[in-house]
C-alpha positions as CSV (number, residue, x, y, z in Angstrom):
1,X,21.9,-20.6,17.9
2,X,20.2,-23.1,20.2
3,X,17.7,-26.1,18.6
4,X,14.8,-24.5,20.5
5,X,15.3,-20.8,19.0
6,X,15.8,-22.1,15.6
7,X,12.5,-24.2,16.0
8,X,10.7,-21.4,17.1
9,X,11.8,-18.8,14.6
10,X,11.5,-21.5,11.5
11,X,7.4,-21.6,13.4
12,X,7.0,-18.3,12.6
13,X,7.4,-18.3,9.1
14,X,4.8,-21.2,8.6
15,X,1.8,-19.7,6.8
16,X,-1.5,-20.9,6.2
17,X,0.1,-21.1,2.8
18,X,2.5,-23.5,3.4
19,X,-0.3,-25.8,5.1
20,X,-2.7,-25.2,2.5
21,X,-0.2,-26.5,0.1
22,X,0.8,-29.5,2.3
23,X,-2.3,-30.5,2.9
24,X,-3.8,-30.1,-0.8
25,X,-6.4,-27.6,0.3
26,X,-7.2,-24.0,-0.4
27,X,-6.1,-21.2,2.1
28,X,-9.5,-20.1,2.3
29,X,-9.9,-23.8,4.1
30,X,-7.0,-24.1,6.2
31,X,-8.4,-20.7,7.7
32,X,-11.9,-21.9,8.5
33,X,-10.8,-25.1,10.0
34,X,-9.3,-22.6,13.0
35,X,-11.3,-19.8,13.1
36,X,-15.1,-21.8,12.2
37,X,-14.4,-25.4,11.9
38,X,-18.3,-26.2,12.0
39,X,-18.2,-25.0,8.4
40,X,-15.1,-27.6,7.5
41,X,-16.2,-31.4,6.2
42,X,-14.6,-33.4,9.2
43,X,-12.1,-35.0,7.5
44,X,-10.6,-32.7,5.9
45,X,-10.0,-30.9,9.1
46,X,-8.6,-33.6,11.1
47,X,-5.8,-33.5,7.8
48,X,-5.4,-29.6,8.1
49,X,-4.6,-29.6,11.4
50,X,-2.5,-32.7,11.6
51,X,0.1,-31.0,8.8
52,X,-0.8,-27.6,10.5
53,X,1.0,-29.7,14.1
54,X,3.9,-31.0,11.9
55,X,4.9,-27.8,10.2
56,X,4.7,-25.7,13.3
57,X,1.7,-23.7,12.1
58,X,0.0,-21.7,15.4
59,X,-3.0,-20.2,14.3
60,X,-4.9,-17.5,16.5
61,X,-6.1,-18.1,19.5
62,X,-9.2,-16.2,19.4
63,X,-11.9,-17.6,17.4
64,X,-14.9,-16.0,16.0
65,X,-18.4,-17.3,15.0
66,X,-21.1,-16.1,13.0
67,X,-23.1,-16.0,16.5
68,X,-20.7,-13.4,18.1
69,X,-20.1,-10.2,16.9
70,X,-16.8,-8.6,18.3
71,X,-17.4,-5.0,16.4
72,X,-13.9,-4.8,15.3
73,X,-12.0,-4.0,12.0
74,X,-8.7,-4.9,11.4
75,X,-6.7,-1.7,9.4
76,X,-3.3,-3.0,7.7
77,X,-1.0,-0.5,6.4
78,X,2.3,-1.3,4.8
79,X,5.1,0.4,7.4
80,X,3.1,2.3,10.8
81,X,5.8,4.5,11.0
82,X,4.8,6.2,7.3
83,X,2.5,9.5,7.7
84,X,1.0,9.3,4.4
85,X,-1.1,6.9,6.1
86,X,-2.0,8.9,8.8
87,X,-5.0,10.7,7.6
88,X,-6.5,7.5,6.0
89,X,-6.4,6.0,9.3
90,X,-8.4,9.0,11.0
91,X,-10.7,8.7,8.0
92,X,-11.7,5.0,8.7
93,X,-11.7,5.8,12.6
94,X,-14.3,8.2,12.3
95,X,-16.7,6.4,10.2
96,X,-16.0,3.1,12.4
97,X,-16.6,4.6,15.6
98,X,-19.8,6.3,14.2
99,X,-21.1,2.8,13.4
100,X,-20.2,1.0,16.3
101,X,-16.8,-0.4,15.4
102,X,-13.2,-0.5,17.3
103,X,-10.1,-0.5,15.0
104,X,-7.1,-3.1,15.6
105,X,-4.1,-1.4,13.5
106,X,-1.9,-3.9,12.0
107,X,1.7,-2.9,10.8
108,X,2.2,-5.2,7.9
109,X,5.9,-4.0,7.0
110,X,6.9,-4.6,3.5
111,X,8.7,-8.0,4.1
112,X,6.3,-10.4,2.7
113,X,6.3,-13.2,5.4
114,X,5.6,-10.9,8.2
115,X,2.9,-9.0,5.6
116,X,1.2,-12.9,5.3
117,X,1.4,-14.1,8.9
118,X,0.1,-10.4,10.8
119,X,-2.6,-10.8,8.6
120,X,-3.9,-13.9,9.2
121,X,-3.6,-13.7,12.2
122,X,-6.2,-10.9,12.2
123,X,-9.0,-13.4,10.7
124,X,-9.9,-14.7,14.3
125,X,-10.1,-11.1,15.7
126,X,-12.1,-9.0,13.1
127,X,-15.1,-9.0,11.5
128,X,-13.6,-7.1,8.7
129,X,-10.4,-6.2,7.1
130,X,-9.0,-3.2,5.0
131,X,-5.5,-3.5,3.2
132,X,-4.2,0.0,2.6
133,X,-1.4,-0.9,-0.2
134,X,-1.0,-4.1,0.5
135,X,1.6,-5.8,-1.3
136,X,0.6,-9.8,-1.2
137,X,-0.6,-11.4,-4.1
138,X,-4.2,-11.1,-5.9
139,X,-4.6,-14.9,-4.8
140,X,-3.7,-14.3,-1.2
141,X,-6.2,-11.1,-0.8
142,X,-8.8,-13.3,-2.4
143,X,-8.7,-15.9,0.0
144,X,-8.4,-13.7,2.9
145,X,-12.1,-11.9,1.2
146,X,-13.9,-15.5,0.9
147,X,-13.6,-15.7,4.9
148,X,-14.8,-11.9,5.8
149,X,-15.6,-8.4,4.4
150,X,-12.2,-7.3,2.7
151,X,-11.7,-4.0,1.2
152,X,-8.2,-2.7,-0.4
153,X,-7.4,1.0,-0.6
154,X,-4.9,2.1,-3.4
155,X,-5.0,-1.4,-4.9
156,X,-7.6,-3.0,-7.4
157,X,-7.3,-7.0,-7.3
158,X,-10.1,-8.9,-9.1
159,X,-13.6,-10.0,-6.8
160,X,-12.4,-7.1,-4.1
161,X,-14.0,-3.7,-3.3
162,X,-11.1,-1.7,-3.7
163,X,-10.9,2.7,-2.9
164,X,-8.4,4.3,-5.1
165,X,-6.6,7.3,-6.3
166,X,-6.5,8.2,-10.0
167,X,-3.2,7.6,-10.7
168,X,-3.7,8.3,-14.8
169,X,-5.2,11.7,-14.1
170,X,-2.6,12.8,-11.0
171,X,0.1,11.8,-14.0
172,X,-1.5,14.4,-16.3
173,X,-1.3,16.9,-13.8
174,X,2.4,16.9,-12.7
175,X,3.5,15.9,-16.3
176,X,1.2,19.0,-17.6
177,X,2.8,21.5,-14.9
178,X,6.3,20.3,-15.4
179,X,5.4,20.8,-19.3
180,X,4.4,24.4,-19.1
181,X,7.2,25.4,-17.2
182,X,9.5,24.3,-20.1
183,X,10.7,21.1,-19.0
184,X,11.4,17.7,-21.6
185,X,13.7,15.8,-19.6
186,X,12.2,13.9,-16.6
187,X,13.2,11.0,-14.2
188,X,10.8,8.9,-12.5
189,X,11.8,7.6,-9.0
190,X,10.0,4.6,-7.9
191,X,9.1,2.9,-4.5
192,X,9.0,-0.9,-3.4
193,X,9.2,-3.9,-5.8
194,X,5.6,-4.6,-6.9
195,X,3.8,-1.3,-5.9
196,X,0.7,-1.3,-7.5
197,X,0.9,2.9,-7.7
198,X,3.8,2.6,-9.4
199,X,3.2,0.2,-12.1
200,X,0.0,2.7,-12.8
201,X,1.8,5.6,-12.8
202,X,4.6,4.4,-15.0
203,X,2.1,3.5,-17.6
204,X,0.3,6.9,-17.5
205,X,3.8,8.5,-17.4
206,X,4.8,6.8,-20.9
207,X,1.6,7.7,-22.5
208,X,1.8,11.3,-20.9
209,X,5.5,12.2,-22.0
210,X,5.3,10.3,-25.7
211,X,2.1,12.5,-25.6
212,X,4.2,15.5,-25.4
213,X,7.8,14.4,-26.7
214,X,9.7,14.5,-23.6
215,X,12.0,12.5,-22.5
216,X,11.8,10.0,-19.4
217,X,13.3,7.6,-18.2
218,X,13.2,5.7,-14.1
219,X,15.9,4.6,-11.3
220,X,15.8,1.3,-9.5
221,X,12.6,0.6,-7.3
222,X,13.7,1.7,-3.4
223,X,11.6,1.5,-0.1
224,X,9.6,4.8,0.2
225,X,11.7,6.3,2.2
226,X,14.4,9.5,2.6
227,X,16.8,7.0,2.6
228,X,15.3,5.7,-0.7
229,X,15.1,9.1,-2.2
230,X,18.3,9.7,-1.1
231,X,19.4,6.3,-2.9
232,X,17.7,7.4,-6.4
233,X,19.3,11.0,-6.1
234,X,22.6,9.2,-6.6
235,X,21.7,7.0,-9.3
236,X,20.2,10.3,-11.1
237,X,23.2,12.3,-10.6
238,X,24.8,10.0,-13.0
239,X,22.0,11.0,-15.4
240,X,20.5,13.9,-15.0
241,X,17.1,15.2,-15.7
242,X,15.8,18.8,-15.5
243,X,12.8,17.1,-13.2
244,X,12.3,14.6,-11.0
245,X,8.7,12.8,-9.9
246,X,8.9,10.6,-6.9
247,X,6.9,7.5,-5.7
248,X,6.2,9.8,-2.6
249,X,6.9,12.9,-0.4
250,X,9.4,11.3,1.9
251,X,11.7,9.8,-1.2
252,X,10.8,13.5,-3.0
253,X,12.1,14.7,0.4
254,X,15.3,12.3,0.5
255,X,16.4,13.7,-3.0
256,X,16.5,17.1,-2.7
257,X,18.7,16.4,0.8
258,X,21.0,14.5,-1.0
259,X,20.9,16.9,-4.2
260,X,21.6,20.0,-2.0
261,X,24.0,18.2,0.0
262,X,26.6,18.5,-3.4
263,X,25.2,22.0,-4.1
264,X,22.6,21.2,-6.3
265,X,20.0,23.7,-6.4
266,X,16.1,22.5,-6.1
267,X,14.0,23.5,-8.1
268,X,17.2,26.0,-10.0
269,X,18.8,23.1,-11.4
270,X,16.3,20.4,-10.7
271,X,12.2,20.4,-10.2
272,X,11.0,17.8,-7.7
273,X,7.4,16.6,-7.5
274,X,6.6,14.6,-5.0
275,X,2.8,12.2,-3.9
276,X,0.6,12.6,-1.1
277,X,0.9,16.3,-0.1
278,X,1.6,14.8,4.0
279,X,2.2,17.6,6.7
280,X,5.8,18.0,6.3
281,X,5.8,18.6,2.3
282,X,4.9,22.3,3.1
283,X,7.4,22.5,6.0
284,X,10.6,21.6,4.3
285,X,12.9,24.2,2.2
286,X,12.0,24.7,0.0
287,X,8.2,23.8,0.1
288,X,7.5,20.4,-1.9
289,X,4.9,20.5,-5.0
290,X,3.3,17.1,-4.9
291,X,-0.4,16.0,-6.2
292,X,-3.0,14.8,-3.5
293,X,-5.8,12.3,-3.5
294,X,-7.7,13.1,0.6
295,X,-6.7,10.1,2.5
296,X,-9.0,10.9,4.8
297,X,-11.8,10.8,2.0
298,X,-10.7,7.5,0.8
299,X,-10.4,6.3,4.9
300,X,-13.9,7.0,5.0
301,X,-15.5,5.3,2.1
302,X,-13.0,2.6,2.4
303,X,-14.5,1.7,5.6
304,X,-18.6,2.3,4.0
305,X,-17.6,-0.1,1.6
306,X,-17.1,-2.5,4.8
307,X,-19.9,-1.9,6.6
308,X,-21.7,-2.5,3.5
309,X,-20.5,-6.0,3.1
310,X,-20.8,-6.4,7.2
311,X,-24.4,-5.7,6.7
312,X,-25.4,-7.7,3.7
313,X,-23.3,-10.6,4.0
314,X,-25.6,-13.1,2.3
315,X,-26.7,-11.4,-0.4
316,X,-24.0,-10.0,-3.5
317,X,-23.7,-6.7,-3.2
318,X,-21.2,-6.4,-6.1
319,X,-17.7,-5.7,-5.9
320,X,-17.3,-2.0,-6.3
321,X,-13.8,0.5,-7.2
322,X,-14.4,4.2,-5.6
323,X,-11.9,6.4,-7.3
324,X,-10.9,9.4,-5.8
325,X,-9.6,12.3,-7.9
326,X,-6.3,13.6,-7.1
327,X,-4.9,17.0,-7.7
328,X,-1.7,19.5,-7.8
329,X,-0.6,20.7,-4.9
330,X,1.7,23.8,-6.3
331,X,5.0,25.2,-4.1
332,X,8.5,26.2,-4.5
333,X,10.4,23.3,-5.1
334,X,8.8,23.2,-9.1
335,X,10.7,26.0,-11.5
336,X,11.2,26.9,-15.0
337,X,13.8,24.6,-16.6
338,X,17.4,26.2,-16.7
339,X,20.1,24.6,-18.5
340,X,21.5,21.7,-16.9
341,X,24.6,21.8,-15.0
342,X,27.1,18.7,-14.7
């Protein structure tokens, strides 16, 4: 690798973080010295940007003031190619274009460095930002909300409007169904490292199968794919369940592929639950039970939560969590238990 590629790929990875720390400043600072550097003592600019040149920072290009209004959102979702997030993005387009607004979409994948830089790069273009699942830190969310309207989706982090789905009571209703049918052995597929779903849902899943005196237990954390789900079905065949919740419908998808690949039978020797109840959870064989919070509901207030901020800048308007109730979606691949086969 040539001296110039390997400068310009180690330039990518430079963060407002990395300056921020170099230059002894908050994020929250480094960002308004580029994007409204009338608001940024002098000095302190003049350092910012001089450790911003030696590190290879490049912040964006297009600037914005609180004298020009673009009318633009910025909508960040973990991994574009995901449908689950296809409904909360019509959700938020709806309501944006009703008030004026364009959408940018960003596709923050789930590697962390490319999660940070997309999104900062968004501060000079929109007005306003929603993270659906985003998976940087509370402190990095907060700094990006003390330089413009910020709202999460399906995350809570302190001093942030957040719109979310109620984990604790979508638990109670998959754990209650799987109950009735006879079941007291379950497995708990997760998704990504860190998922802010998952850490809920594991905590209502305790409480929920202590409540009841079943037995649960959950694989390794996997990407939220049917790849991942595919992944978990192997590490549960070593240990098998009578029924299986995933982190979503594509990994709930990806293990029953894999199970009926080696002849096991879903839901005869296995019930598989899976979240978010997208278009293809009704299409496969057979038909996937899975619990629903609408995406497009929490799209929309997601993006009146915004405008809310957009419009009352200067004055506190609190900081707000929606919760959106969730329920069970009921299809084929959910059974009575049968004895477990090895």
């Amino acid at each position: 690798m040539s001296s110039k590629s390997k400068s310009s790929s180690d330039a990518k990875r430079v963060t407002i973080y990395d300056v921020a720390r170099e230059a002894g400043v908050a994020p929250s600072t480094v960002s308004r010295t580029f994007s409204r550097p009338g608001r940024v003592n002098a000095e302190t600019a003049a350092r910012v940007r001089k450790v911003a040149e030696k590190i290879g920072y490049r912040a964006a290009t297009v600037s914005f003031t609180s004298a020009q209004s673009t009318q633009l959102i910025a909508v960040a979702v973990p991994d574009i190619a995901n449908p689950t997030y296809a409904e909360t993005i019509k959700g938020i387009r709806r309501e944006a274009l009703a008030a004026g607004y364009s959408t940018i979409l960003l596709d923050a994948t789930e590697i962390d460095d490319q999660n940070s830089e997309t999104l900062e790069r968004s501060m000079g273009l929109a007005e306003g930002l929603i993270l659906v699942s985003p998976r940087l830190p509370d402190a990095a969310i907060q700094a990006m909300a003390k330089q413009r309207p910020v709202v999460t989706l399906n995350r809570e982090v302190p001093g942030v409007p957040a719109v979310i789905s109620d984990a604790r009571q979508g638990v109670q209703e998959m754990v209650a169904h799987l109950y009735d049918l006879g079941h007291r052995s379950l497995t708990f597929l997760p998704g990504p490292v860190h998922s802010y779903d998952d850490a809920q849902r594991w905590q209502a899943l305790l409480e929920q199968c202590s409540r009841r005196k079943m037995a649960i237990r959950r694989t390794p954390p996997r990407r939220p794919t049917v790849a991942g789900g595919a992944a978990a079905a192997r590490e549960w065949m070593q240990r098998r369940t009578s029924a299986v919740i995933a982190h979503n419908d594509l990994m709930a998808m990806g293990f029953m592929i894999a199970v009926k690949s080696v002849g096991i039978d879903v839901p005869r020797d296995v019930s598989v639950v899976g979240t978010d109840n997208i278009f293809m959870s009704a299409l496969v064989t057979p038909a996937l039970t899975t619990v629903t919070a609408s995406r497009r509901t929490q799209g929309s207030l997601a993006f009146s939560q915004l405008l809310e901020q957009l419009r009352h800048q200067h004055r506190d308007i609190g900081h707000l969590t929606t919760t959106v109730q969730m329920k069970l979606v009921e299809r084929e691949s959910t059974d009575r238990v049968h004895s477990l086969r090895r």
